[in-house]
Structure formats: structure tokens, C-alpha cells
C-alpha positions in Angstrom: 120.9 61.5 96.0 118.5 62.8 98.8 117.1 60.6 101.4 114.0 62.2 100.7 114.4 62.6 96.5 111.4 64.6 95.3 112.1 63.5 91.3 113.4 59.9 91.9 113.2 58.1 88.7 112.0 60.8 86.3 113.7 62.2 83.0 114.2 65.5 82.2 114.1 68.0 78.3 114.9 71.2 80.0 115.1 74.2 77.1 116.6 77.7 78.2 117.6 80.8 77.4 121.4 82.9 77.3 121.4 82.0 80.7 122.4 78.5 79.9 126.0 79.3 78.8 126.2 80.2 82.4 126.1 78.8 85.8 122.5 77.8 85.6 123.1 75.1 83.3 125.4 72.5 85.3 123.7 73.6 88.4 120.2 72.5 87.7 122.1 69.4 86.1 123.7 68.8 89.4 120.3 69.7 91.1 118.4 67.8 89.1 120.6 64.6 89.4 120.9 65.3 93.6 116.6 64.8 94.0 116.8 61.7 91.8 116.4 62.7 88.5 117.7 59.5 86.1 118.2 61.7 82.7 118.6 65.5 82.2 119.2 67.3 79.0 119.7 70.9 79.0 119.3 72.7 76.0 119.9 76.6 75.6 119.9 79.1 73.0 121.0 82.9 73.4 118.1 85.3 72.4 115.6 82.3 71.1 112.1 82.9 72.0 109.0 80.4 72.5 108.4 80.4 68.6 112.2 79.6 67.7 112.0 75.8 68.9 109.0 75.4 66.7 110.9 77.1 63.8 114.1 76.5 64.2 117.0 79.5 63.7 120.0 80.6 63.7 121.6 82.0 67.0 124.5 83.9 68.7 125.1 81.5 71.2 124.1 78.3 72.8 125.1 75.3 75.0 124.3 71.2 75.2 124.4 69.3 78.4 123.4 65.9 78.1 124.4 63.3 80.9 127.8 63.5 83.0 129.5 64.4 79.9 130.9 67.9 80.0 128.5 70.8 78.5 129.0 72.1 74.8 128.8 75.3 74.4 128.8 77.0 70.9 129.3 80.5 69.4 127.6 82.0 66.2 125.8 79.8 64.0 124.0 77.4 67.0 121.1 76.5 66.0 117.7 75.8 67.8 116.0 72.4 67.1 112.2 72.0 67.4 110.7 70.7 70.3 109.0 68.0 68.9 112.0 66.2 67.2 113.9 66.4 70.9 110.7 65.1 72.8 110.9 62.5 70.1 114.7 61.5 71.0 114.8 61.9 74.2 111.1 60.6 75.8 111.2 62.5 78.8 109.1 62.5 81.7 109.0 66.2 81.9 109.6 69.1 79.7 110.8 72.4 81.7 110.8 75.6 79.9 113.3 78.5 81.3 112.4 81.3 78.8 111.1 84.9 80.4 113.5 87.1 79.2 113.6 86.4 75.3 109.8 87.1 75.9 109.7 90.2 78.2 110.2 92.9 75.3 112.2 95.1 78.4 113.0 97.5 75.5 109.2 98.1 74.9 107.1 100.7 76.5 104.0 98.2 75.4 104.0 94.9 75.4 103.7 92.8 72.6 100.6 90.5 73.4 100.1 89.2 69.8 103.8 88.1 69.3 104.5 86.8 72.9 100.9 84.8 72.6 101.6 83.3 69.0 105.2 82.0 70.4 103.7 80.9 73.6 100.8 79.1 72.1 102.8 77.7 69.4 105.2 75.9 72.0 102.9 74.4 74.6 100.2 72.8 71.9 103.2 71.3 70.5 104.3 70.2 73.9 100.8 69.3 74.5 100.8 67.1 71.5 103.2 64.9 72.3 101.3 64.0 76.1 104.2 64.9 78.0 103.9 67.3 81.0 105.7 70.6 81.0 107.2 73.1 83.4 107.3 76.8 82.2 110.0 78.9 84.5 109.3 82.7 84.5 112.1 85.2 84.5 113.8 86.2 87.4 114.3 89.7 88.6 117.3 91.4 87.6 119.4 94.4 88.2 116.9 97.4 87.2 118.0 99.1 83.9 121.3 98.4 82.7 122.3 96.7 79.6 119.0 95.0 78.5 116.9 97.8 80.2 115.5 94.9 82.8 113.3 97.2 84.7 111.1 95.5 87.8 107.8 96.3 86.6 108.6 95.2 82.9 109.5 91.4 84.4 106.4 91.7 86.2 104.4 92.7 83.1 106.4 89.6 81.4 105.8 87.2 84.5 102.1 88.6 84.5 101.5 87.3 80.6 103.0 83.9 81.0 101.4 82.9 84.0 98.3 83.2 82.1 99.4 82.2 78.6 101.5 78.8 79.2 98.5 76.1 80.2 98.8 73.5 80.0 102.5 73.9 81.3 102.4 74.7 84.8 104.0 78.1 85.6 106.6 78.7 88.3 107.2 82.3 89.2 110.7 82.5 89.7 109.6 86.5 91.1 108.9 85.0 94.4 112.2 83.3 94.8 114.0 86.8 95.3 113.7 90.6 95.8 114.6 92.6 93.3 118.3 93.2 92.6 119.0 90.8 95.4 120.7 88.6 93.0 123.5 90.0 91.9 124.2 90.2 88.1 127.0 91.3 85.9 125.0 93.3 83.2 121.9 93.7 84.6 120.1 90.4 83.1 122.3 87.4 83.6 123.4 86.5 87.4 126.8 85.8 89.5 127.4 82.3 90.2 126.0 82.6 93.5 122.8 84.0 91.9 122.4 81.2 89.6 123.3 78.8 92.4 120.1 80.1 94.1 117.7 80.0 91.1 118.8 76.3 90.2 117.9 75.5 94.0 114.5 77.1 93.7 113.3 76.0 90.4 114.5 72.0 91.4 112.4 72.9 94.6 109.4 74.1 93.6 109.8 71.1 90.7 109.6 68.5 93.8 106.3 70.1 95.6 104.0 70.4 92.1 101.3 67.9 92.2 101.7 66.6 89.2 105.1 65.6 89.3 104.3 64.0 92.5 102.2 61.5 91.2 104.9 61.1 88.1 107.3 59.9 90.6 105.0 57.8 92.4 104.3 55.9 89.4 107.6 54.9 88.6 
């Protein structure tokens, strides 16, 4: 643990996106643990959106990390849970929420407001329900085009929407972290391990310098 941990004492629900069968995961485990946190569980889902852990479904891919145990990743059939049955078991401190890309419609010349809102809304009221605070991490910028058509100004259109759609999560724009296609990726949308080393590190970072989580730790 750090001599100066920013999270000392406090629990962490953290859900996610494809990018938690990846490196992401165990590093923001490891990142998490290193500033203090007590309890992390990291819970991802490839392709689920905001709406899909209020309604659960059916998914390609997924992974579980859940204490020092080893992560459990799963192929077809995974299956989201909703968000307020895992606040429920788990009683964190802090919800963070790592979904951009399921959101940013890359494939879309227009952006679809009145989906992304109903998804978005849906989530953080049921967040907000259960009076625990929340972190929503935007996407990252990726390698422009490519498989999943990740084009800069799309992620900024994405990043745009849900830094004014998440209150009353508190939004982290993972844009300013790095340049555009200065995280290297391997098909244009998820990231090299060194990228994801460097995301985990910024997110964790910008976790220990928000306010609110500040007076969370100093309450323990």
C-alpha cells in the first residue's frame, strides 16, 4: 500500500465493458488494492450497454474478479446481473462505471440521444437509489477507424453525451489521459497491455483527487 493511500479503507462494485477480459481488469484490481482499497469486485460484460445491468442479458463474453482469487472469465452465454442485486451483495463504498464504448454508436453517422439517455438514466437513478456514490469512466481514445470504426471525433461525441448525462455519478474523462492513437491497440478499440497499464493508473488517480471520495476515506 502507498504511504500516502488516496482510497484507504473503501470498497469497491466496478462494472465494465469487453475490455475487462483484458488487462484492464487485474490492473485496476492491483491499483485499486496498492492506494488502499479493502474490497474490489470487477464485473465486465462484452458489448453490454448502461440499460443491460438494469435488464439483464445474454452476452458473448465476460469476466468476474472478486478478491485475490484469480479472475473468471467466460465465453457465450455470460450473463449481466442488475446493478441493484450486486450493490445489494456486495455494499460498496463506491460504484465505478467503465462503459463508453458499448455507448458511443462509432458505426452511426448520428448519435442516438434517445437510446444512450434511456440506458444512462436508467443506470444512475438505480445507482442513485441505493445512496451509494458512483464513478462513470468515459471511453478512451482509440486507434481511428479500424475494426469497430472508433473514429476521434465519434469518442468525443460519446465522451461529450455522458459527461452531461451521468449525474449524479461523477464523470472522468478518460480523453484527457492520452492523445489520440497514443495507446496502442490491437483492433483499433481494445489496448496493448501497456495501454491498459496506463488507463488503470489514471482512472485509480483521478479516483484518489475527487472530492467526494476524499471525504469517504476520511470517514472511515
Amino acid at each position: 500500500m502507498s504511504a500516502a493511500a488516496t482510497l484507504a479503507g473503501l470498497s469497491f462494485l466496478v462494472l465494465g465493458e469487453s475490455h475487462m477480459i483484458y488487462e484492464l481488469r487485474d490492473n485496476l484490481y492491483n491499483d485499486l488494492a496498492a492506494q488502499g482499497a479493502t474490497k474490489t469486485h470487477i464485473v465486465g460484460a462484452c458489448g453490454a450497454s448502461a440499460i443491460d445491468w438494469i435488464k439483464p442479458k445474454v452476452v458473448d463474453c465476460g469476466a468476474v474478479k472478486k478478491g485475490e482469487a484469480a479472475a473468471t472469465v467466460t465465453g457465450p452465454g455470460t450473463q449481466t446481473q442488475a446493478i441493484g442485486q450486486l450493490i445489494a451483495a456486495d455494499k460498496p463504498d463506491v460504484v465505478v462505471v467503465v462503459i463508453g464504448d458499448t455507448m458511443g454508436s462509432y458505426d452511426n453517422p448520428a448519435f442516438p440521444k434517445a437510446w444512450a439517455w434511456q440506458g444512462v438514466s436508467s443506470l444512475v437513478k438505480a445507482i442513485a437509489a441505493t445512496k451509494t456514490p458512483c464513478v462513470w469512466v468515459g471511453p478512451a481514445y482509440g486507434k481511428a477507424g479500424g475494426k469497430y470504426n472508433k473514429q476521434d471525433d465519434r469518442v468525443e461525441r460519446a465522451a461529450r453525451f455522458l459527461s452531461s448525462a451521468v449525474s449524479p455519478c461523477t464523470y472522468v474523462d478518460s480523453l484527457k489521459f492520452a492523445k489520440p492513437g497514443q495507446w496502442r491497440t490491437f483492433d483499433g478499440q481494445h489496448f496493448t497491455p501497456d495501454g491498459y497499464a496506463a488507463w488503470s493508473k489514471a482512472i485509480v488517480g483521478e479516483l484518489g483527487g475527487l472530492p467526494q471520495i476524499q471525504k469517504l476515506r476520511e470517514s472511515k
